[in-house]
C-alpha positions as CSV (number, residue, x, y, z in Angstrom):
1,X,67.2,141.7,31.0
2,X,69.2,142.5,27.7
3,X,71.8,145.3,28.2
4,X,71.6,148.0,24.8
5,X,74.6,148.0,22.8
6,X,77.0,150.9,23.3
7,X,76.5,153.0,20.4
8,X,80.3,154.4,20.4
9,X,81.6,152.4,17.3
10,X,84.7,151.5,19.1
11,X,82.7,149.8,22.0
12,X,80.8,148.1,19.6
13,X,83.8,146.8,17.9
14,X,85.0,146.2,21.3
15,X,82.4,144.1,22.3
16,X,82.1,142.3,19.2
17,X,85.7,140.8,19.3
18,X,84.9,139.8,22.8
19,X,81.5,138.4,21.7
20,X,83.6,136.4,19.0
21,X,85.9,135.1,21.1
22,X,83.5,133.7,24.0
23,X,81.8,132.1,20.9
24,X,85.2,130.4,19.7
25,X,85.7,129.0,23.5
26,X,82.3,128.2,24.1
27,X,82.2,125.8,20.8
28,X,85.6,124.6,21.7
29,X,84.4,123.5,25.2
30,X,81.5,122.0,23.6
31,X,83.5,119.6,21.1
32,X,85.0,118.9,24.2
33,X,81.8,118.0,26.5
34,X,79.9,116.2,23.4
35,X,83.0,113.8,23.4
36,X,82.6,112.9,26.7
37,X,79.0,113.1,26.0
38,X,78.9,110.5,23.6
39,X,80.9,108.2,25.7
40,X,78.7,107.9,28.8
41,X,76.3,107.7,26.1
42,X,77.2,104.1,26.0
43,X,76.7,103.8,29.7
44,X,73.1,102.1,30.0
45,X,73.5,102.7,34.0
46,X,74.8,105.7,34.5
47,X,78.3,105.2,36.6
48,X,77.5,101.5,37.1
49,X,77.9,101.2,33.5
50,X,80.0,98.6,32.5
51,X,81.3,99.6,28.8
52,X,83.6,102.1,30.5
53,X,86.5,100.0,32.0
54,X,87.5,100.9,35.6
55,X,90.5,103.1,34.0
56,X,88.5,104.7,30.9
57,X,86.3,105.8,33.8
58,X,88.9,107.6,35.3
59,X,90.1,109.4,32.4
60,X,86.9,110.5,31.5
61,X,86.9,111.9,35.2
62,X,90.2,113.7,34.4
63,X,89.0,115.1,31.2
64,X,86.5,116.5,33.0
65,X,87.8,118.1,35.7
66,X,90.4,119.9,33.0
67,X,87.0,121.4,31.4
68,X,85.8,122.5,35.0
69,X,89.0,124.3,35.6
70,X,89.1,125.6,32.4
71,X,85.6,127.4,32.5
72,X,86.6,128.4,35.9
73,X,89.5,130.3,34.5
74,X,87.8,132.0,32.0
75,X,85.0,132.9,34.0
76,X,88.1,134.2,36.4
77,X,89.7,136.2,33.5
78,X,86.3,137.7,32.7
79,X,86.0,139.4,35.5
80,X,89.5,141.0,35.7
81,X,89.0,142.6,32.6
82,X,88.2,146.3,32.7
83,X,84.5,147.4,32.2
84,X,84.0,148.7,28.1
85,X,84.6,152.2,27.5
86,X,81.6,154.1,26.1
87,X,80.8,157.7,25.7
88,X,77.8,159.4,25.3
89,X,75.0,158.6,27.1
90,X,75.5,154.7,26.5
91,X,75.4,152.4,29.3
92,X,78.0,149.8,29.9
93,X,77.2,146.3,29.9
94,X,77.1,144.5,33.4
95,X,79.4,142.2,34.2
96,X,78.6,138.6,34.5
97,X,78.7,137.6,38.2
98,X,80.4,133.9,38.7
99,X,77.6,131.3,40.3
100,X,79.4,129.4,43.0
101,X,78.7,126.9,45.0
102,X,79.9,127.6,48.7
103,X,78.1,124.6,50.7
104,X,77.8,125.0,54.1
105,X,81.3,124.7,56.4
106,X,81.1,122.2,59.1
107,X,79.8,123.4,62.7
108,X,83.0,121.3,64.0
109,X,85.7,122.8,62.6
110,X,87.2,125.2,64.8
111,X,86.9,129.7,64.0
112,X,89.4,132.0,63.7
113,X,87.4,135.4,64.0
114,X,89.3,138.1,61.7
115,X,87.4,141.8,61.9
116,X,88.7,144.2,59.5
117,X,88.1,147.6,61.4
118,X,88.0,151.2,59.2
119,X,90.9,153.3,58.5
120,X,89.1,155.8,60.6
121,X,86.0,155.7,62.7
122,X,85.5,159.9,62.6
123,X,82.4,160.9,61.1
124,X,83.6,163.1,57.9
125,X,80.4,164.9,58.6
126,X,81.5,166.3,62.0
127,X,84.0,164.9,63.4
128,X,82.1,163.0,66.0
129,X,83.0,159.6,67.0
130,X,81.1,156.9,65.4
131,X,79.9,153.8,66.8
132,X,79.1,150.3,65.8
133,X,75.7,149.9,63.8
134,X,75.8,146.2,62.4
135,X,78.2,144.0,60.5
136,X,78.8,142.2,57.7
137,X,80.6,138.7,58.1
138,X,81.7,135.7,55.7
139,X,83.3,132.7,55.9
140,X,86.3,131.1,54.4
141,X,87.7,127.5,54.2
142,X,91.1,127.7,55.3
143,X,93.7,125.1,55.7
144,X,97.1,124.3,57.7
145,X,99.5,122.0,55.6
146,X,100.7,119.1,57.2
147,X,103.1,120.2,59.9
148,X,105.3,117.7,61.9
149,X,106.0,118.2,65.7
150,X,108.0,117.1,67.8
151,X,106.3,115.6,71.5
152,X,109.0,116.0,74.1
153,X,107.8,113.9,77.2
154,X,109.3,114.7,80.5
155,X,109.2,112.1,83.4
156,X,110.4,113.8,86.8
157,X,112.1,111.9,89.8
158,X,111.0,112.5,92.7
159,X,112.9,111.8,96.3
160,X,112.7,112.0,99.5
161,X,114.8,113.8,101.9
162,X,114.8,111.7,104.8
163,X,114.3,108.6,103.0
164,X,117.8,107.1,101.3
165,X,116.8,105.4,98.0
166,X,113.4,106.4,98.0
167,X,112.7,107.6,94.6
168,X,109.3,107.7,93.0
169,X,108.9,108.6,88.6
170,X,105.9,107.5,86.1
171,X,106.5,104.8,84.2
172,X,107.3,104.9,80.5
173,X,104.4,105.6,78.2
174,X,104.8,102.4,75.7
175,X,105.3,103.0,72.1
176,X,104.4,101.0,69.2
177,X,108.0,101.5,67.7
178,X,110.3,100.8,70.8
179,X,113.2,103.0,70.8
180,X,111.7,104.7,67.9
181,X,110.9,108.5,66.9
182,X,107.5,108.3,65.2
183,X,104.5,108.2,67.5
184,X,101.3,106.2,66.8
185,X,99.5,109.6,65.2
186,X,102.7,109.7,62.8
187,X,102.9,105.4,61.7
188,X,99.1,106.1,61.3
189,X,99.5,108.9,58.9
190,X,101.7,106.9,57.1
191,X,99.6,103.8,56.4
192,X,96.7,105.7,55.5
193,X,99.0,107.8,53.0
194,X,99.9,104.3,51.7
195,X,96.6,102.2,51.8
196,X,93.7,104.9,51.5
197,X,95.2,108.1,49.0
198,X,97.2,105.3,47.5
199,X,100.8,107.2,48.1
200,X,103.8,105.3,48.1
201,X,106.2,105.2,51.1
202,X,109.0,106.9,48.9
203,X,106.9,109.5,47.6
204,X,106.0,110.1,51.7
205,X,109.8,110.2,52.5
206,X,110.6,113.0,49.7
207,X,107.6,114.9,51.0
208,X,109.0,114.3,54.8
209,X,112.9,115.5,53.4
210,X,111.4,118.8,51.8
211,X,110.6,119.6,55.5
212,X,114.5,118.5,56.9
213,X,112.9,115.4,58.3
214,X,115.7,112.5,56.9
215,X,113.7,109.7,56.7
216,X,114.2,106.6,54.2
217,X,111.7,104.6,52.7
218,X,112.5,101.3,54.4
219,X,112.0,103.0,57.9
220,X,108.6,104.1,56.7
221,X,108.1,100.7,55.8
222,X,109.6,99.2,58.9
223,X,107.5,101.5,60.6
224,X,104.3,99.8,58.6
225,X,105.4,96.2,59.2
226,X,105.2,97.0,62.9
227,X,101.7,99.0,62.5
228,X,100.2,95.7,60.7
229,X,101.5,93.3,63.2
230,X,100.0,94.9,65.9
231,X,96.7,95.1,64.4
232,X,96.4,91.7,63.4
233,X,94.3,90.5,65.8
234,X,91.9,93.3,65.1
235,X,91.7,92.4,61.6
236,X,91.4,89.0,62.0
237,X,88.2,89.7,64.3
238,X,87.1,91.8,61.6
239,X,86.9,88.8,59.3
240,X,85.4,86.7,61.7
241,X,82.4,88.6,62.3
242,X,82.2,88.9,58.2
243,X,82.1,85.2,57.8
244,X,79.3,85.3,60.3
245,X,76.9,87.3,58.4
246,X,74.3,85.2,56.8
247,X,74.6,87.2,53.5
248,X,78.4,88.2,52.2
249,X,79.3,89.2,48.4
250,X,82.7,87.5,47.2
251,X,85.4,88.5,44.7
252,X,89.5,88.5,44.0
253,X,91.7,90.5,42.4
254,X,95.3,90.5,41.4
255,X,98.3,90.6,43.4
256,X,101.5,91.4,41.7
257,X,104.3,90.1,43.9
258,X,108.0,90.4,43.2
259,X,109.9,87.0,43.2
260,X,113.6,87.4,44.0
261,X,114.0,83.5,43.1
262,X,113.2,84.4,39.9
263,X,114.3,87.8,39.5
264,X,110.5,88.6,38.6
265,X,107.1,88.6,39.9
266,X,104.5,86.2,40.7
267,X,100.8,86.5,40.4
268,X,99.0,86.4,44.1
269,X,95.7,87.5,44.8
270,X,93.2,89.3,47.1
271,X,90.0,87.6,48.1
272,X,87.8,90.0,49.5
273,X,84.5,89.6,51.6
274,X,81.9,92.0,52.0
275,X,78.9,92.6,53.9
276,X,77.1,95.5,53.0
277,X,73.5,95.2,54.4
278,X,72.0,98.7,53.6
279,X,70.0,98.6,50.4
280,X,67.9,96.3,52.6
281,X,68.2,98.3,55.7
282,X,69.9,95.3,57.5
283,X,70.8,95.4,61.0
284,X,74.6,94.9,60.7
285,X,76.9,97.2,59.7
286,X,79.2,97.4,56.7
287,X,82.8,95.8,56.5
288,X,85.0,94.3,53.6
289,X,87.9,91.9,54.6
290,X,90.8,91.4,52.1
291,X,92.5,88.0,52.5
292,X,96.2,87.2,50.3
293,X,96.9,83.9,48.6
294,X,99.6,83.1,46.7
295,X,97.5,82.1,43.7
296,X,93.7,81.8,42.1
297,X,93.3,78.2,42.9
298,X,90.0,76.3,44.0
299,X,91.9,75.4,47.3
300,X,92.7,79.2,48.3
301,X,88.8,79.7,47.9
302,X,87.8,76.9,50.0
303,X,90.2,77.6,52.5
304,X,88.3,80.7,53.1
305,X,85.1,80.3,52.7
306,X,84.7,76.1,53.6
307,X,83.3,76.6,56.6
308,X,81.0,79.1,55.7
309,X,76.7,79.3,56.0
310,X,74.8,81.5,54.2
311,X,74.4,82.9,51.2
312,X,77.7,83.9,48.7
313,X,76.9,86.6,46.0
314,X,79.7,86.0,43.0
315,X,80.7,85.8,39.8
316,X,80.5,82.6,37.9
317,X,84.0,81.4,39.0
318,X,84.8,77.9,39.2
319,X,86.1,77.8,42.3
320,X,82.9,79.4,44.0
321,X,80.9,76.5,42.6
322,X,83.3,74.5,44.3
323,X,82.4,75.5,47.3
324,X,79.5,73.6,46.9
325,X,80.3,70.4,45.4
326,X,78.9,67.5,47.3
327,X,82.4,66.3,47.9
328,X,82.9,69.3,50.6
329,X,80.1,68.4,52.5
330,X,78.6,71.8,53.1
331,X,75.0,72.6,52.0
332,X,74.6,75.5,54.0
333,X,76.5,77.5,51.6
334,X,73.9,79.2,48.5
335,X,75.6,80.6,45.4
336,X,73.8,83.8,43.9
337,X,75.1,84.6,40.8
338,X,75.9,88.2,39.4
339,X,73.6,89.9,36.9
340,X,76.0,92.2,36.0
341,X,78.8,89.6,34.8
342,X,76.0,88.5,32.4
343,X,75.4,91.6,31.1
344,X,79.0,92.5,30.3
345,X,79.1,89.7,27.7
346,X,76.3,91.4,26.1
347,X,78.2,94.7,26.2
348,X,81.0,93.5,24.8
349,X,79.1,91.9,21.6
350,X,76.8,95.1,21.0
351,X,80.4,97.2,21.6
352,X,81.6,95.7,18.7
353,X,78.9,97.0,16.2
354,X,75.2,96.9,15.5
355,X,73.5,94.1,17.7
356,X,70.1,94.0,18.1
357,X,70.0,90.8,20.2
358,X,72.7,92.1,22.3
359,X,71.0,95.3,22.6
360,X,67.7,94.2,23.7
361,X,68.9,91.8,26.2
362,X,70.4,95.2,28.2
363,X,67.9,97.1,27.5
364,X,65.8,94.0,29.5
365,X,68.1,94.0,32.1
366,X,67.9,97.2,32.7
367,X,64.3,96.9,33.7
368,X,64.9,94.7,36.4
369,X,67.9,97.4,37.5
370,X,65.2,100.1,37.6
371,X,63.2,97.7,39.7
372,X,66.1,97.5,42.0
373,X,66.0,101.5,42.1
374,X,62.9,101.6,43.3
375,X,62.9,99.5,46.5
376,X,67.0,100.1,47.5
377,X,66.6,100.8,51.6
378,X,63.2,98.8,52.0
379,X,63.0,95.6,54.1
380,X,64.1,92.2,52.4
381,X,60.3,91.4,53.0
382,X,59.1,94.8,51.0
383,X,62.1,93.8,48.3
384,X,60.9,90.3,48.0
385,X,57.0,91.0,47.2
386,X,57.7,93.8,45.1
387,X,60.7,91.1,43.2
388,X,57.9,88.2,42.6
389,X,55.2,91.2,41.5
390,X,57.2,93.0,38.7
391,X,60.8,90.9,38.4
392,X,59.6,87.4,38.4
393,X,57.5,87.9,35.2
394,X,60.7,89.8,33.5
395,X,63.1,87.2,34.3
396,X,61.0,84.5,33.3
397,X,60.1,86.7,29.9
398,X,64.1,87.1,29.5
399,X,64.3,83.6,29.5
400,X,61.9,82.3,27.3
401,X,62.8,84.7,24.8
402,X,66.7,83.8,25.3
403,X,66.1,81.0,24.7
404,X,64.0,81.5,21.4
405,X,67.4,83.8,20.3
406,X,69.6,80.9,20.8
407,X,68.3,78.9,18.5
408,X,68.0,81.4,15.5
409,X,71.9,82.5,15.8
410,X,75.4,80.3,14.9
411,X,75.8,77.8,18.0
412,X,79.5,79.1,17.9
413,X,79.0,82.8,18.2
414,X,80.1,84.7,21.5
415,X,76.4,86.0,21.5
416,X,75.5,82.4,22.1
417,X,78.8,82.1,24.4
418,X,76.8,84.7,26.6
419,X,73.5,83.3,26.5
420,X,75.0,79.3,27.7
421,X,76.3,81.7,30.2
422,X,73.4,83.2,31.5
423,X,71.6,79.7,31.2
424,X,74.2,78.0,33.2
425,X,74.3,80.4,36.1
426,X,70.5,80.9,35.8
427,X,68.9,79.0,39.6
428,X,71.9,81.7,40.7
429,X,70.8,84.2,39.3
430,X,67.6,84.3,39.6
431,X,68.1,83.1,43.2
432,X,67.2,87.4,44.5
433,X,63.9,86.8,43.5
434,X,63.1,84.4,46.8
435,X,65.5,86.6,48.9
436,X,65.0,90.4,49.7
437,X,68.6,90.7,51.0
438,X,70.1,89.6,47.8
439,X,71.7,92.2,45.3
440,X,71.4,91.7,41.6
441,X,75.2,91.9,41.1
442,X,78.5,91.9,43.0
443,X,79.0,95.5,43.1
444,X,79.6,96.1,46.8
445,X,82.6,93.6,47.2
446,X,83.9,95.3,43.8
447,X,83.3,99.1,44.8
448,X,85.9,98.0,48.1
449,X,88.3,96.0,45.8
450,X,88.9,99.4,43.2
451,X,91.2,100.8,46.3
452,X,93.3,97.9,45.9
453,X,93.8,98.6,42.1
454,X,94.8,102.0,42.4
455,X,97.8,101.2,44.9
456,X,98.5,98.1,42.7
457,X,99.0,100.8,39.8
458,X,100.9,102.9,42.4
459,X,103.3,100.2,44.2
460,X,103.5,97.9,40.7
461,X,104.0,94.8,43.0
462,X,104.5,94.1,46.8
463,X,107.7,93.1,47.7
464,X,106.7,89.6,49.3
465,X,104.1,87.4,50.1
466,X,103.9,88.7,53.8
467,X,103.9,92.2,52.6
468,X,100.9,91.7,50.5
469,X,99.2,90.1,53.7
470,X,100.2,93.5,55.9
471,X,98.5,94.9,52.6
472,X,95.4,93.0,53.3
473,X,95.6,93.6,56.6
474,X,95.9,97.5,56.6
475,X,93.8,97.5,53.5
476,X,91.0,95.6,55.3
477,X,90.8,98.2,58.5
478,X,90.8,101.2,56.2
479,X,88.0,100.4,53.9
480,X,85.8,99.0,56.6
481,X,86.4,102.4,58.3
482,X,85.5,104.4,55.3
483,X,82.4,102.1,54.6
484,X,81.2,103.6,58.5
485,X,81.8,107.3,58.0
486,X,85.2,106.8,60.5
487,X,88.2,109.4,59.7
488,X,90.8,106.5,59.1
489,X,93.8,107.8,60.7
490,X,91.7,109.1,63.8
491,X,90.6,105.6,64.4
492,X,93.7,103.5,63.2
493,X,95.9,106.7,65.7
494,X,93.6,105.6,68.6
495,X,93.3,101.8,68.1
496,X,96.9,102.2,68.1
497,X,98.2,103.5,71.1
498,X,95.0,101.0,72.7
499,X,96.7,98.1,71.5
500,X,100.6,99.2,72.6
501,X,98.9,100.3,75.8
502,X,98.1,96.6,76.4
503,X,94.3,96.9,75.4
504,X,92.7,93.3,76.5
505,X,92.1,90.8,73.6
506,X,88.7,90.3,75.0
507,X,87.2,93.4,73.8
508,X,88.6,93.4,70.5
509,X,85.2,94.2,69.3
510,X,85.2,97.7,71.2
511,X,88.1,98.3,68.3
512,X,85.9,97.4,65.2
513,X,86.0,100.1,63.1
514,X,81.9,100.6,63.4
515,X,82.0,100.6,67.3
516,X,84.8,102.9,67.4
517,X,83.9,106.5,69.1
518,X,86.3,109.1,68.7
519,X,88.3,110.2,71.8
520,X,87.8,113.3,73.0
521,X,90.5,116.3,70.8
522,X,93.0,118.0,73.0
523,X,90.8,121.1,72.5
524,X,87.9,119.2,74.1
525,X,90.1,118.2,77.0
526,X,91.2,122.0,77.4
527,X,87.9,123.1,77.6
């Protein structure tokens, strides 16, 4: 419904200027959105796109965000401002009421009841007392900043009169830094500050010293060491039952570590493993393992993945090809080659200006994505028959007229660069035709490696080679827990104080982050 315009000419002058000025905000935000517009314009698959680097992604996340807040504070300043004056028998506009979005709160969280009683419950009729008729109620989210504590545990002796030297007390609780202040809840807290929200240890010790709590950086870090040693052998069975899936998806990343020798630092790397079985509904749950190497070389590659069966979803890598070289005696292991690598050379090319090529080889590839759509959670049998119904003629189409391209363009071009490519990796590629269980592309293992990035851009470099292991380590138990829905520091607290309590190294799976149930809360044990 249209409110009439207040016929006092001051209201209508009134409201004019205000009309003006939403007008001037509203095309200012819109300058704004069409920018960012026209950049995931480019994206052909929405956030899998691959023209938006990793970082140009998350600027374009920032940028948008500030536009959210800023339409939330005008929105906020609109209604603070006092209703238009009219006179006469003019009606004032309504107010625009904000739209939010308040979700629902978790049935878990614990309730604090606030009632808000009258000033008075005396009828100003009579003077009779009133009585409760109905309520109204709402809810809030609330929060408690991050408070330390201090656990004081008490051990009593007890003797016995009679008895000379008869003295009875309960042993020592054991703690996983002996001698040490911080218990398991508090190291936990720590590494997940470090290795999941990606905040450095001396950021964590200036937050701890604006609450009187003097602790330095290299105690937090001692205080990591220790946490990663302990749960070695946890990640290490971790990684075994990874390279026992018959399916994993392979991929490395860079490890800047600092060199005193040299006075600089040294390129490492993370090889990461992933299983990640749920776009075909697989029986095994998700997991990602990081492994550190001191370099990218073929050796480092078969060192982890030589003993291997199944099938390895990469890029096109030399040293995965490696892996199955005669020499290394291993057929068991099948390389299925990313489509996604393939279709970032094209990107590139049609980046660079008008390429009609380029552009219709995405476009093509993009059919067999939407395919991919269509049947993500159905049984590798379901994937397979719908694959060799509607992908098999596409990829076989894509080839034939690849091929046709390649012989009308400059041999020395990177558009034919891309198309050898594709050629080269193509029994790879084309190898999730055959196999329901096998992805088009690597993006599971490289959704779990974009953690890594961010605390590389955090930390610079790790400090040694055996602290980018803990890294790995830590890194490994974090992400896997994330990947099952498991709070991270309430498992890696828990696992904790199991392992310094002497849990036995026979049931190590018990600690895997997807058989892990929560312990009952202190408020459960009250109850």
């Amino acid at each position: 419904m249209i409110n009439p315009l207040p016929e006092d000419a001051n209201a209508l002058r009134a409201l004019a200027l205000e009309l003006a000025e939403e007008n001037r905000r509203l095309v200012e935000q819109n300058d704004k959105l069409r920018h960012i517009l026209k950049q995931l314009q480019n994206a052909q698959f929405g956030k899998r796109s691959e023209r938006l680097g990793r970082a140009d992604r998350d600027q374009l996340l920032l940028a948008i965000e500030d536009i959210e807040t800023s339409f939330a504070k005008q929105e906020a300043e609109e209604e603070k401002k006092p209703a238009i004056e009219t006179s006469g028998n003019s009606p004032a506009p309504e107010k625009k009421i904000r739209q939010t979005n308040r979700g629902a709160l978790p049935a878990h969280l614990p309730r604090i009841h606030v009632t808000i009683e009258p000033e008075s419950t005396v009828c100003p009729c009579c003077n009779g007392s009133m009585h409760a008729i109905g309520e109204e109620t709402s809810a809030r989210l609330d929060t408690i900043p991050a408070q330390y504590r201090v656990i004081v545990t008490h051990r009593p002796k007890y003797g016995c009169r009679a008895c000379e030297g008869a003295v009875v007390q309960a042993p020592a609780p054991e703690r996983l830094i002996k001698s040490g202040i911080p218990t398991e809840a508090l190291v936990a807290a720590v590494v997940v500050d470090k290795y999941a929200w990606h905040k450095p240890l001396y950021r964590q010790a200036e937050t701890m010293a604006l609450q009187g709590i003097p602790v330095d950086r290299s105690t937090l870090a001692s205080w990591v060491g220790t946490a990663a040693a302990e749960l070695k052998p946890v990640y290490e069975r971790l990684k075994q039952h990874l390279l026992g899936s018959p399916k994993i998806a392979v991929d490395e990343t860079r490890a800047p570590v600092l060199d005193p020798g040299r006075g600089r630092t040294k390129t490492g790397y993370f090889w990461g493993i992933c299983r990640d079985d749920r776009p075909w509904a697989g029986p095994d749950p998700p997991g990602v393992a990081f492994t550190y190497a001191p370099g990218r070389a073929h050796a480092h590659a078969i060192n982890l993945l030589g003993g291997y069966c199944g099938v390895v979803q990469c890029d096109g890598y030399g040293a995965y090809k490696e892996l199955t070289h005669p020499k290394h005696n291993n057929p068991d292991i099948v390389l299925a080659f990313c489509w996604s690598h393939l279709r970032r050379l094209f990107v590139e090319i049609n980046r660079t200006g008008p390429a009609p090529i380029a552009q219709e080889a995405l476009e093509r590839i993009a059919q067999l994505y939407a395919i991919e759509k269509s049947i993500r959670g159905s049984s590798a049998e379901e994937r397979r028959l719908v694959r060799q119904a509607q992908s098999k003629p596409l990829v076989a189409s894509l080839k034939t007229w690849l091929e046709e391209q390649l012989k009308r363009i400059s041999q020395k071009s990177k558009l034919a660069e891309a198309i050898r490519y594709g050629f080269n990796h193509w029994d790879g590629l084309q190898r999730f035709l055959e196999d329901g269980r096998i992805e088009l592309d690597t993006n599971s293992i490289e959704r779990e490696i974009r953690p890594i990035v961010l605390n590389r851009k955090n930390s610079l470099f790790a400090g040694h080679d055996e602290g980018a292991e803990n890294w790995a380590y830590l890194a490994s138990l974090i992400q896997t827990a994330k990947l099952n829905g498991v709070n991270p520091l309430a498992y890696l607290t828990d696992i904790l104080t199991k392992l310094v309590n002497g849990w036995p190294m026979k049931k190590l799976d018990d600690l895997l982050p997807w058989a892990w149930t929560s312990p009952p809360s202190d408020r459960e044990l009250a109850a």
